[in-house]
C-alpha positions as CSV (number, residue, x, y, z in Angstrom):
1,X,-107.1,-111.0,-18.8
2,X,-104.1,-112.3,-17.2
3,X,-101.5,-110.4,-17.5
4,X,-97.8,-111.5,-18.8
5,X,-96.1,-110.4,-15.4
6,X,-98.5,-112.5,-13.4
7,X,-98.2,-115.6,-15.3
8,X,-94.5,-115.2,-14.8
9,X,-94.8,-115.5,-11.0
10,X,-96.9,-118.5,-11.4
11,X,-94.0,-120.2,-13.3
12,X,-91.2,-119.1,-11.1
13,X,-93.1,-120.5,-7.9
14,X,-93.9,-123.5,-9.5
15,X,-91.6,-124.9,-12.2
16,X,-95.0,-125.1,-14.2
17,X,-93.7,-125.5,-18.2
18,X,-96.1,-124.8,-20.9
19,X,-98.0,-126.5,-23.7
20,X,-95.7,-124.5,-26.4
21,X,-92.8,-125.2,-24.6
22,X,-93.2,-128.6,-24.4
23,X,-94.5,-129.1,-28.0
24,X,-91.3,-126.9,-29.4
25,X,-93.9,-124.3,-30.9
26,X,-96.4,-121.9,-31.1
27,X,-98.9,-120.6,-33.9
28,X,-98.1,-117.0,-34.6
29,X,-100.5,-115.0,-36.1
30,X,-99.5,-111.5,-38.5
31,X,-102.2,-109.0,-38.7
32,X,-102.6,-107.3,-42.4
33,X,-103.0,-103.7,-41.2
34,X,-99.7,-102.5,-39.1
35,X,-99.2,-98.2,-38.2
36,X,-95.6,-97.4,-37.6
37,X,-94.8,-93.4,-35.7
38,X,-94.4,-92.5,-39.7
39,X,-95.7,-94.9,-41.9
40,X,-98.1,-97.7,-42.3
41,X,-98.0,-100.9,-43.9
42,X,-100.7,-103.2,-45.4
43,X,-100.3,-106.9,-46.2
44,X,-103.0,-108.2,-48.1
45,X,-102.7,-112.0,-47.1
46,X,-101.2,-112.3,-43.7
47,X,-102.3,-115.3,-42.3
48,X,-100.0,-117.2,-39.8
49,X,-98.0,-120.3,-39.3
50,X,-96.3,-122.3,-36.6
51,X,-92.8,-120.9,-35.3
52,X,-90.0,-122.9,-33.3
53,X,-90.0,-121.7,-30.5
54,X,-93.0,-119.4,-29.4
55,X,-94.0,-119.4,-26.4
56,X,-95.2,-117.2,-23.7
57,X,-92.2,-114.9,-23.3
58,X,-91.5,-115.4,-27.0
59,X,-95.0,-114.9,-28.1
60,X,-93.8,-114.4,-31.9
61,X,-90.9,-116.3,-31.7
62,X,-87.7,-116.7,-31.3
63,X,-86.5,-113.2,-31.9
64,X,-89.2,-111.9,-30.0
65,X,-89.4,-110.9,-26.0
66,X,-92.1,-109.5,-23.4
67,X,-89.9,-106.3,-23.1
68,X,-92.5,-103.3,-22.7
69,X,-95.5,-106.0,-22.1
70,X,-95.2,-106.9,-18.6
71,X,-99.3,-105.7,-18.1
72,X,-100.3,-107.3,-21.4
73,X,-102.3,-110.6,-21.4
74,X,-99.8,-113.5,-21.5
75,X,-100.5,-115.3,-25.4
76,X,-99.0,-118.8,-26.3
77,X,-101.3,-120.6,-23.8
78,X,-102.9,-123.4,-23.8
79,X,-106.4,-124.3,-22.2
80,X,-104.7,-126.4,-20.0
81,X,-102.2,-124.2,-19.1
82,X,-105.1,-122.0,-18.9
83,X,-106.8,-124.3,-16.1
84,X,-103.5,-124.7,-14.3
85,X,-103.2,-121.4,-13.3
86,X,-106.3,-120.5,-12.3
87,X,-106.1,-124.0,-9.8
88,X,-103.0,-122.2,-8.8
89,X,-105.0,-119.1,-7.5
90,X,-107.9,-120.9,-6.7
91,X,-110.5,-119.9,-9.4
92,X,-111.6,-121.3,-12.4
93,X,-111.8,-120.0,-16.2
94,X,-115.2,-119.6,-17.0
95,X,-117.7,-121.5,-19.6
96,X,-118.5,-120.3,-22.5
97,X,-122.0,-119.1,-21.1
98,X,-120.3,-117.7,-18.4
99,X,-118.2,-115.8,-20.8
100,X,-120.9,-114.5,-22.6
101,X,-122.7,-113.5,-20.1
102,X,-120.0,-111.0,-18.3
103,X,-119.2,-109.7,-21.8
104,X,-123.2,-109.0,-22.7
105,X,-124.1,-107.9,-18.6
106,X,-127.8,-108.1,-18.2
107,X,-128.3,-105.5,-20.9
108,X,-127.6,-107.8,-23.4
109,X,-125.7,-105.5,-25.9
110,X,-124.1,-106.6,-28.9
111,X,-120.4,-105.2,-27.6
112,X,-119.5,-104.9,-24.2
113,X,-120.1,-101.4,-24.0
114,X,-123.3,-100.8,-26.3
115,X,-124.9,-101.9,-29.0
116,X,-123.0,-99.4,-31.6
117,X,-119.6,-99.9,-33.2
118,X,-116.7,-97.7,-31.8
119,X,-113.4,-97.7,-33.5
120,X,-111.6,-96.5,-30.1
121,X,-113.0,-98.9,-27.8
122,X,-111.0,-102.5,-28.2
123,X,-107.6,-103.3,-29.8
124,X,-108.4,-104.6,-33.6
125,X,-106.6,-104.6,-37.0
126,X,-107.7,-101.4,-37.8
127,X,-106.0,-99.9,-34.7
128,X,-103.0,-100.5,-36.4
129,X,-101.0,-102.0,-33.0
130,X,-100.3,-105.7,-35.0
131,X,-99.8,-107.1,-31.2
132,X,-101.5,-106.7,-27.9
133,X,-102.0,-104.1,-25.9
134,X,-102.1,-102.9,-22.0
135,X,-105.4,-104.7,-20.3
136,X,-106.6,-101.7,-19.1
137,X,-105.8,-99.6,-21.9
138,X,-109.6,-100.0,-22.8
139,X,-110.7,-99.3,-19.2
140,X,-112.9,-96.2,-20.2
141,X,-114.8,-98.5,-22.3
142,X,-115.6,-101.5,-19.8
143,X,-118.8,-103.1,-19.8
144,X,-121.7,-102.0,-16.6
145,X,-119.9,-104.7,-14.7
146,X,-116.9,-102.8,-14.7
147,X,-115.4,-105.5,-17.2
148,X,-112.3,-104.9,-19.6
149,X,-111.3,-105.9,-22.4
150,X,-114.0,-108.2,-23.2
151,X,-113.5,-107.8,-26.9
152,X,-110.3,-107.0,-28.7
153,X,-107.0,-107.6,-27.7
154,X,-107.1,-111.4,-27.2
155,X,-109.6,-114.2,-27.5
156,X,-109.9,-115.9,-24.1
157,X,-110.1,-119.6,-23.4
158,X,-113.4,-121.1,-21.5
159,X,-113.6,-124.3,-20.2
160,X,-115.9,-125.8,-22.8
161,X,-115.3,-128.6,-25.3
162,X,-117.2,-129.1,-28.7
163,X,-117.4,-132.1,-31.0
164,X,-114.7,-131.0,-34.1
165,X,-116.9,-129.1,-36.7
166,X,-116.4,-132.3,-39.2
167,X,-117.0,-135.4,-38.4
168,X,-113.9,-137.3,-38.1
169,X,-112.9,-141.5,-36.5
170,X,-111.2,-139.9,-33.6
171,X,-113.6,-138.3,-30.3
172,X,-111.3,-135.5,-29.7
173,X,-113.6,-132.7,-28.9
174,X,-112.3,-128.9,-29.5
175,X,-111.7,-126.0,-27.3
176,X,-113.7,-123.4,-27.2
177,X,-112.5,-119.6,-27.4
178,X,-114.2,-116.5,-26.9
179,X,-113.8,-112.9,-27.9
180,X,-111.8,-111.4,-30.8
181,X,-107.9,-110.5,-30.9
182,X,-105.9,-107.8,-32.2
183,X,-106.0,-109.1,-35.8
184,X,-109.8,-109.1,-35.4
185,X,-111.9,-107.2,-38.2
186,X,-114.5,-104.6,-37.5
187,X,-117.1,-106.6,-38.3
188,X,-116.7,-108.5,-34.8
189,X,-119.2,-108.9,-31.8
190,X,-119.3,-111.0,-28.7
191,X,-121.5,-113.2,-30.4
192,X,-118.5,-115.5,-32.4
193,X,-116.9,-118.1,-31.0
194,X,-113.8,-120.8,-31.9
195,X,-112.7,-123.9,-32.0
196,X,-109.5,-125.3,-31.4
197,X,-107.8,-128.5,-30.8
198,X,-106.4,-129.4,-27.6
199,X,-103.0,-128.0,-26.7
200,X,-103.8,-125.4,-29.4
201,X,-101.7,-122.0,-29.0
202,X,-101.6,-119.0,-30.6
203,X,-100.0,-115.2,-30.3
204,X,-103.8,-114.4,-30.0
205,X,-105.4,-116.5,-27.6
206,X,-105.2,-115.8,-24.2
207,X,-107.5,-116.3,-20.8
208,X,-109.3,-114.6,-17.6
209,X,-110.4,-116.5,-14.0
210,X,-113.3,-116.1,-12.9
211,X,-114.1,-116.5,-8.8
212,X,-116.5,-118.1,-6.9
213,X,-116.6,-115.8,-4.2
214,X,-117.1,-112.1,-4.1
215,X,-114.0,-110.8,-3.5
């Protein structure tokens, strides 16, 4: 995924000003399940709601920061902010086929790295972290392409659209996101997707480029 301290260098060389920035806000997301050094809490309904001012280097708001998260996947972006950068490097963020396939490999497995459940191999709700984590915290656990973080952590953005899942008078067709985030339940595989509207963002959604060229 990319990472908080590279997005940052792709706004300070181009000016480039986000979707939540622009819009004044951000969904923010609270996980139920949260493990302190000493204690740990559980909410039983902890849904989310849209706070003034989120945004990338506030990705729960105003009294939050990216202090400590510099290698953690930048959140509070939208698709096309999503799209921007990767024009900015030269690459592309991948379809959702394309997705699915790095994710699955040619094995086909129902995670990234096997077809059994493992506890210790993504960033969930039961991990008890309530935010994101390091991208290659999970490193011992990438996928025979040498993939991370394909599950947990954050969703990721693909480049696909869908027609909305009710029918509605306007065409606007949804984004599609892949993956699970750190509020995820165990019951999660890469099968699920989601859909979004455009200029969607959330403290749980963030994105990955993939090349066209070996590099």
């Amino acid at each position: 995924p990319v990472t908080n301290s590279l997005f940052e260098i792709f706004v300070e060389q181009t000016g480039y000003i986000t979707s939540a920035e622009k819009m004044g806000y951000g969904r923010v997301y609270y996980s139920r399940f949260k493990k302190n050094t000493t204690t740990s809490t559980w909410n039983k309904n902890a849904g989310s709601q849209d706070i003034k001012g989120a945004c990338w280097y506030k990705p729960f708001g105003p009294d939050s920061s990216l202090h400590g998260k510099r290698n953690h996947p930048v959140v509070q972006i939208s698709v096309d902010d999503a799209m921007a950068f990767a024009s900015w490097i030269g690459r592309r963020i991948p379809t959702e086929a394309e997705w699915e396939s790095a994710a699955r490999t040619d094995l086909g497995y129902k995670y990234p790295w096997g077809n059994e459940f493992n506890p210790d191999a993504f960033n969930i709700e039961q991990t008890g972290l309530s935010d994101t984590s390091a991208v290659d915290e999970y490193d011992a656990f990438a996928n025979e392409f040498k993939i991370a973080d394909m599950l947990g952590n954050v969703m990721e953005w693909t480049s696909d659209m869908e027609n909305p899942p009710i029918k509605s008078k306007k065409n606007t067709k949804y984004c599609v996101a892949k993956g699970a985030a750190w509020n995820a339940k165990d019951d999660v595989t890469i099968s699920p997707r989601a859909l979004f509207k455009p200029g969607f963002t959330s403290n749980t959604i963030g994105f990955r480029c993939i090349s066209e060229i070996f590099l």
